[in-house]
Every structure is written in structure tokens, then in C-alpha cells.
C-alpha positions in Angstrom: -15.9 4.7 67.6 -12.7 2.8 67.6 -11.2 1.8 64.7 -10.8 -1.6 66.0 -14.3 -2.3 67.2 -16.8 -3.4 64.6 -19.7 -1.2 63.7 -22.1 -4.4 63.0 -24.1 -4.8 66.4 -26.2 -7.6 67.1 -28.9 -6.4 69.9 -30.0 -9.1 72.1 -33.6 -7.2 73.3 -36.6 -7.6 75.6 -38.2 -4.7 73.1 -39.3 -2.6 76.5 -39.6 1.1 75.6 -36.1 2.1 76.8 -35.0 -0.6 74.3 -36.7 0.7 71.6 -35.7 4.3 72.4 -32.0 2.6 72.1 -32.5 0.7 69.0 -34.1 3.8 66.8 -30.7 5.6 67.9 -29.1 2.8 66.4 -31.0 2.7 63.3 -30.8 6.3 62.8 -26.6 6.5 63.6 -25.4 6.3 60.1 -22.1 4.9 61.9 -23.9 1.3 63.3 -24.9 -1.7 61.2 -27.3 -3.6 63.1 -27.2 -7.3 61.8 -29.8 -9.2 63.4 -32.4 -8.7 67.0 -32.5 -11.2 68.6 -35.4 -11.4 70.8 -34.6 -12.1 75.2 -36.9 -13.0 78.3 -37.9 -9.6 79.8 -40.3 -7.0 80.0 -42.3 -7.7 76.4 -43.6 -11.0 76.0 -41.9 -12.9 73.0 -44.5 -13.0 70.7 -45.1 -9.5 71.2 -41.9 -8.8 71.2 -41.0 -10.4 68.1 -43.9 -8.4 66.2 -43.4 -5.4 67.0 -39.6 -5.5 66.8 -40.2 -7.0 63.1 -42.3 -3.9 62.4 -39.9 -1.4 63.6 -37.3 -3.0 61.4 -40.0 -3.1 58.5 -41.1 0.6 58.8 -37.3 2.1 59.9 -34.4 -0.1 58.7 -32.5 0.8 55.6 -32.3 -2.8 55.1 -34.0 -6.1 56.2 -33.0 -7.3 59.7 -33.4 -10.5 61.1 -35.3 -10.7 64.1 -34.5 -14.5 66.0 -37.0 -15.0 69.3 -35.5 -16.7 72.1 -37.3 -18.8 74.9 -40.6 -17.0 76.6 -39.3 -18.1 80.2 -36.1 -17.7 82.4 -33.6 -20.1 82.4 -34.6 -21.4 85.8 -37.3 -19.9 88.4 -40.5 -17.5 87.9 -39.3 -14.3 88.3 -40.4 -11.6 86.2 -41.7 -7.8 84.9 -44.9 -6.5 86.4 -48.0 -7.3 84.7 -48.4 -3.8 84.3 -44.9 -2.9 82.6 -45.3 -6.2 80.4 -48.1 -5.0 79.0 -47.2 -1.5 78.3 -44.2 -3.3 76.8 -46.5 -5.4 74.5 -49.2 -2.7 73.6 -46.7 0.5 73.0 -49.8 2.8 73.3 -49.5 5.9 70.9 -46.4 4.5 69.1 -48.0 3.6 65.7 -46.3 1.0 63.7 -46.9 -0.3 60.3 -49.3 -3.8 60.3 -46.9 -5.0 57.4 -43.6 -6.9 58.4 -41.5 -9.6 57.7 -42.1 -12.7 60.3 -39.4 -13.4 62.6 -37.1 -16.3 61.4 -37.7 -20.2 62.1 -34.3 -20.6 63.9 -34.2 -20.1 67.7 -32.1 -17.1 68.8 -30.0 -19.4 70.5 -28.8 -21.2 67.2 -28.7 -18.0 65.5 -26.1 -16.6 67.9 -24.3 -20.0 68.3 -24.0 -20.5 65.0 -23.1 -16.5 63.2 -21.1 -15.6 66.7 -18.7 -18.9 65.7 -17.7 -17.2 62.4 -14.2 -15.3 63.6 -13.8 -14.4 60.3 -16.8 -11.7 60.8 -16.3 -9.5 63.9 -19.6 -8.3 65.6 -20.1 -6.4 69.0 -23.2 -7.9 71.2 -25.6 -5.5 73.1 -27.6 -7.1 75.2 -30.7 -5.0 76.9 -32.8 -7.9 78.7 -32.5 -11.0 80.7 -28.9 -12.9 79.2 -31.5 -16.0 79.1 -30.2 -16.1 75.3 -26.2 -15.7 76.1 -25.9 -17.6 79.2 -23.8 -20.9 77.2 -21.1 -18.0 75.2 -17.7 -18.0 76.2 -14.8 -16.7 74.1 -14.2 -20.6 72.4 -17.6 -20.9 71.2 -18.2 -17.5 70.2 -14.8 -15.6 68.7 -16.4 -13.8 66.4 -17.7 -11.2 69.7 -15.1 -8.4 70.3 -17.3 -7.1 73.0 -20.7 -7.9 74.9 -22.2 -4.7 76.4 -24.5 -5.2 78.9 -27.1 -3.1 80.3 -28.0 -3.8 83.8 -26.6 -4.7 87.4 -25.8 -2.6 90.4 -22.7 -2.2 92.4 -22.0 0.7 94.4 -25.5 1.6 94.3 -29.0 0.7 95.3 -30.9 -1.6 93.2 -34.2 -1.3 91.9 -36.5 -4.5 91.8 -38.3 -2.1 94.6 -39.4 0.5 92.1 -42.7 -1.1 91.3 -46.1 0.0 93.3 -47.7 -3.5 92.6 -44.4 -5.6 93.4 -43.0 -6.4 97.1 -39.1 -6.6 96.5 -37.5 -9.5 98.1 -34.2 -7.7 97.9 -33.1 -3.9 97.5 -30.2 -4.7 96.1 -30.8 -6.8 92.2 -31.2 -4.4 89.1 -34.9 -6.0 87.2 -32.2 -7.5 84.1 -30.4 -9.7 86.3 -33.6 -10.4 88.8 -35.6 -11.7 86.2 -33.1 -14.9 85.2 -30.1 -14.5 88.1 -28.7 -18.0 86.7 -28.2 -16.9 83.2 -26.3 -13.6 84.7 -24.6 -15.4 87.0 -23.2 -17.9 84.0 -22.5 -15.0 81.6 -20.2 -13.6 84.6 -18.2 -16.8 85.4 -17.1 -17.1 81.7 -14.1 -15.1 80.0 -16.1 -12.9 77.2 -14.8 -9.6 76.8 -18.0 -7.7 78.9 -18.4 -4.1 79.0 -21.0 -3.4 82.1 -23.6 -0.4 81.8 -25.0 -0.6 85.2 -27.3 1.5 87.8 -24.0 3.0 88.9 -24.1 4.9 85.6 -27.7 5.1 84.4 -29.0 6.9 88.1 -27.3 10.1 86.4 -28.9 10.0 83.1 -32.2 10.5 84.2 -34.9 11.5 81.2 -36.8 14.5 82.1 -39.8 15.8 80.8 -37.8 18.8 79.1 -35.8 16.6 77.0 -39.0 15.0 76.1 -40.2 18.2 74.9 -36.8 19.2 72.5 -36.7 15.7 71.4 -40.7 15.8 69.9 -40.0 19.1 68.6 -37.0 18.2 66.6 -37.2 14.4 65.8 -39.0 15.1 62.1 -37.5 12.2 60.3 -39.3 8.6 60.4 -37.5 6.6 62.8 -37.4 9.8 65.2 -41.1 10.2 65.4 -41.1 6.7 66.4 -38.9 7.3 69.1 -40.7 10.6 70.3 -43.4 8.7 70.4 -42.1 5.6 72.7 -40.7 8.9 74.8 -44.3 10.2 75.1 -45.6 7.3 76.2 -43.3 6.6 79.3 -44.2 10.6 80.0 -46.0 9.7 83.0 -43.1 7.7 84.3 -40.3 11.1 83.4 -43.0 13.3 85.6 -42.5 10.9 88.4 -38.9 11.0 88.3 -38.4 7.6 87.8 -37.4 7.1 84.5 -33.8 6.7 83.5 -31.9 6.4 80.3 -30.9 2.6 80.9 -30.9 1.1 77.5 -30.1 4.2 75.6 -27.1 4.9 77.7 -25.2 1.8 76.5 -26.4 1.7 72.8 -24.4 5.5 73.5 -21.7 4.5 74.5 -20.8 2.2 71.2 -19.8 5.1 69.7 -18.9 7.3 72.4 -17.4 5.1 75.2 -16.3 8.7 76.4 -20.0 9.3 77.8 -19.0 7.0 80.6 -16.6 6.5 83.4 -15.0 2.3 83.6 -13.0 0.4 85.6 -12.3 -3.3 85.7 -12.7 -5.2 88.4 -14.0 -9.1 88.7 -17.8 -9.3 88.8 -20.6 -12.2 90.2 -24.1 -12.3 90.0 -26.1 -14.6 92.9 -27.8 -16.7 91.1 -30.1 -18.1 94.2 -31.5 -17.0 97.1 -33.0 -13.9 98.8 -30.5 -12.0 97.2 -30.8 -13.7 93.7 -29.7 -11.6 91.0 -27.8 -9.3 92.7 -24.2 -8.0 91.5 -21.4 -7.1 93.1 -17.3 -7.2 92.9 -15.5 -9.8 93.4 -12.4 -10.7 94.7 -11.5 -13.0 92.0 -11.8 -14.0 88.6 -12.3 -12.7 85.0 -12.0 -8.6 84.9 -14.6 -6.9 83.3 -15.5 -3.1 82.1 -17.8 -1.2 84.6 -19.0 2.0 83.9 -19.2 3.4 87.6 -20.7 6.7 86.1 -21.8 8.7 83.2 -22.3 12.1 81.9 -25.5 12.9 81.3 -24.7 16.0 79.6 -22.9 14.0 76.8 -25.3 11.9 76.6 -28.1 14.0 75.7 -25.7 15.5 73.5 -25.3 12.1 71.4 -28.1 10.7 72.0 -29.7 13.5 70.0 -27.2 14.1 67.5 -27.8 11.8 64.9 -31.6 12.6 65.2 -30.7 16.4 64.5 -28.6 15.2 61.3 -31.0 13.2 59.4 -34.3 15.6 60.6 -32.2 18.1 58.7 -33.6 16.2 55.2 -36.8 16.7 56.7 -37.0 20.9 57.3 
């Protein structure tokens, strides 16, 4: 990690299995502080979400962390997750977490962000792995304290994939689900001037999770907060087997530490916030530049990914 990039993260969640398969890398790198979780409009409902991300932290952090839950709806509109994925999101079958926890705080994760991300006295890098319902007001005045928001969704050169979904009749092929779900709160996050590091479908289609990574990863993952994480890997199995499960979250909670794993370039960026196409991404021909990783090595990333799992199972052999 860069020396001049703050290792406190804040992570901005919708607590879907790839996000928690991200955050128990974070909790397990020895290199990351994560300050708060704050909890976004996505694929967990927000009570749901807010438990179980409040028992994670109770059962795996080193320390307490805050856990803030944001609004239950988009910003504007009714799109959202399957009924299905929500509640596999919700229920995190055969990932066993403890009943005890600290509740989530009072304050709304929109105070909580307005308020510690005005402190520029105390840098702090944002990941954001849901709808940006919770970051659509930021720009670089009212939030100086973020050196960099890394965002986990969008497409660009590629196709999107609000069409993966049995159950679900896309009305475009060409929105990632993050930006689908609230397109006015992306669409406001891109027309402001925060320093935004993009971890779209571009990169993510080439980090696929297969089921023999599944297997290594059980085998080896012997400390706490890497059964926990083999166990939200098990139960998205079915969904590896298909071929249809990528390492979306995971790939930019990665690349804090190793921006290496992918490949950027900077180029304006909008979101359509209406429409038939609402949600969608693409470049633009003007405006603020932003970071987009265009690809990624999935080699490296397995490689890091795994790394910091390896080190600490070591206590356990």
C-alpha cells in the first residue's frame, strides 16, 4: 500500500456474500484498520444487514466497530435485488455467526459519514460495495477527510449484468445491479469532484471464483475469521458451479493494498440516472477524471486474496 494512502477504511456495505467475503479479507489483513460499516441499500435488507454485519464485527474484529445503517430504500424509484438473492443475503445459510453483538449505533449512516468524513485532520479511504444511496451528497468540500472512494460496480467496455437473474426480465443489458438498484445516487456521486477509483465489470469478468479455489480456500482458512469466509464461499457454491460467480467485492477491497492487481485509466465517467437505460455507465466526453480499472489479474488476485488468510492460519496448525 502506498505510503500516502491511509490504512483506516470505512466500508460503505449491502452485506451480500461477496461483501462479506471482502470484508473478512479486510479484517484478517493485518495492514487495514477498518473504522466503521456503514450499512447501504442493496442486496441484504437493512435490518438484516445491520445484524449480521454487527455480529461479524463481534465474533472477528480485533476491536469494536461501528456499524451506522443507512435508508432501507433507493434514493428515488423501486428498483432492486431479487427476492431470491435478498434473502440469501439476509439468511447466510451455513455461515454460523455468534447471537451476541453490539447493536448498530443510533446515528444515521448519513450523519456518521457527514460528520467523521469533515474531519481533514483524520485521513480515511471509502469502499463502497452497494448502492451509493449513502454517498450521493459527498463532494471533496464537505468531505476532505476522503483521499479516495473505491467503488465496486459499473460497466464500460463490457456487458452489463442486471440480465443474470432467472426470475428477473432486464430492461437493459447494459447497467451493472450497484448502479441499477439507485441510478440517481450513482449518477450524483459521478457529477461531483471526489477522488473515485472505479472497480467495474470490465475488471471483475476476469476474476471469476471457481469451485477449485473454493476447495484450497476451505482447506487452508483455519483461523476464525477464515472459516467465516469459507463458509460464505460454500454457500454461493452452487452459483461458482454455474459459472456465474465473480470476485466483485473482493477484487476492490484487493486492490487497497495491491492496486497492482489491476489495470486503470482515467477518463470522465456518467451514470443515466433515468430511463430504459437507467443506471448504466459509460465514458464521457467531459468532466471530472476518474480511476477505471479496465482489467485485472486474476492470478494476483488469488494470490492476495489468500495471502493474509495463509499468515494468520499459520497460528492455527
Amino acid at each position: 500500500m502506498p505510503d500516502s494512502l491511509s490504512n483506516h477504511i470505512i466500508v460503505d456495505t449491502d452485506a451480500g456474500p461477496d461483501d462479506l467475503l471482502a470484508l473478512g479479507y479486510l479484517l484478517v489483513h493485518p495492514d487495514i484498520k477498518v473504522e466503521a460499516i456503514t450499512i447501504s441499500y442493496g442486496l441484504a435488507h437493512a435490518d438484516c444487514a445491520a445484524i449480521n454485519i454487527a455480529r461479524i464485527v463481534a465474533a472477528f474484529a480485533t476491536g469494536h466497530i461501528p456499524v451506522y445503517v443507512g435508508d432501507p430504500r433507493p434514493s428515488s424509484g423501486n428498483a432492486a435485488f431479487p427476492d431470491r438473492w435478498r434473502k440469501l443475503s439476509d439468511d447466510l445459510p451455513g455461515v454460523r455467526l455468534p447471537k451476541a453483538f453490539i447493536p448498530p449505533e443510533e446515528e444515521h449512516a448519513v450523519s456518521y459519514l457527514n460528520r467523521r468524513l469533515s474531519r481533514v485532520s483524520r485521513p480515511v479511504r471509502l469502499l463502497a460495495l452497494g448502492a451509493l444511496t449513502n454517498l450521493m451528497h459527498l463532494t471533496r468540500a464537505s468531505a476532505p477527510a476522503i483521499q479516495e472512494l473505491v467503488i465496486m460496480g459499473g460497466a464500460f467496455a463490457v456487458q452489463g449484468n442486471v440480465n443474470d437473474s432467472g426470475e428477473f426480465v432486464s430492461p437493459t443489458a447494459k447497467a451493472e445491479w450497484n448502479f441499477f438498484v439507485d441510478p440517481q445516487a450513482a449518477s450524483k456521486v459521478f457529477s461531483s469532484d471526489l477522488p473515485i477509483t472505479v472497480i467495474p465489470l470490465d475488471a471483475t469478468n476476469q476474476v471469476p471464483v471457481k469451485i477449485p479455489f473454493i476447495d484450497q480456500f476451505t482447506k487452508m482458512a483455519r483461523c476464525p475469521v477464515g472459516r467465516m469466509t469459507a463458509e460464505v464461499m460454500e454457500s454461493v457454491r452452487p452459483h461458482a458451479e454455474q459459472g456465474v460467480f465473480y470476485a466483485w467485492d473482493p477484487l476492490a477491497a484487493v486492490y487497497l493494498i495491491h492496486p497492482e492487481v489491476v489495470k486503470l485509466s482515467r477518463f470522465p465517467v456518467t451514470v443515466q440516472a433515468s430511463g430504459p437505460d437507467a443506471g448504466t455507465s459509460r465514458k464521457a466526453d467531459t468532466g471530472h477524471r476518474f480511476s477505471v480499472a479496465m482489467a485485472a489479474s486474476g492470478e494476483l488476485f488469488m494470490r492476495y486474496f489468500t495471502e493474509p488468510f495463509e499468515n494468520t492460519a499459520k497460528a492455527y496448525s
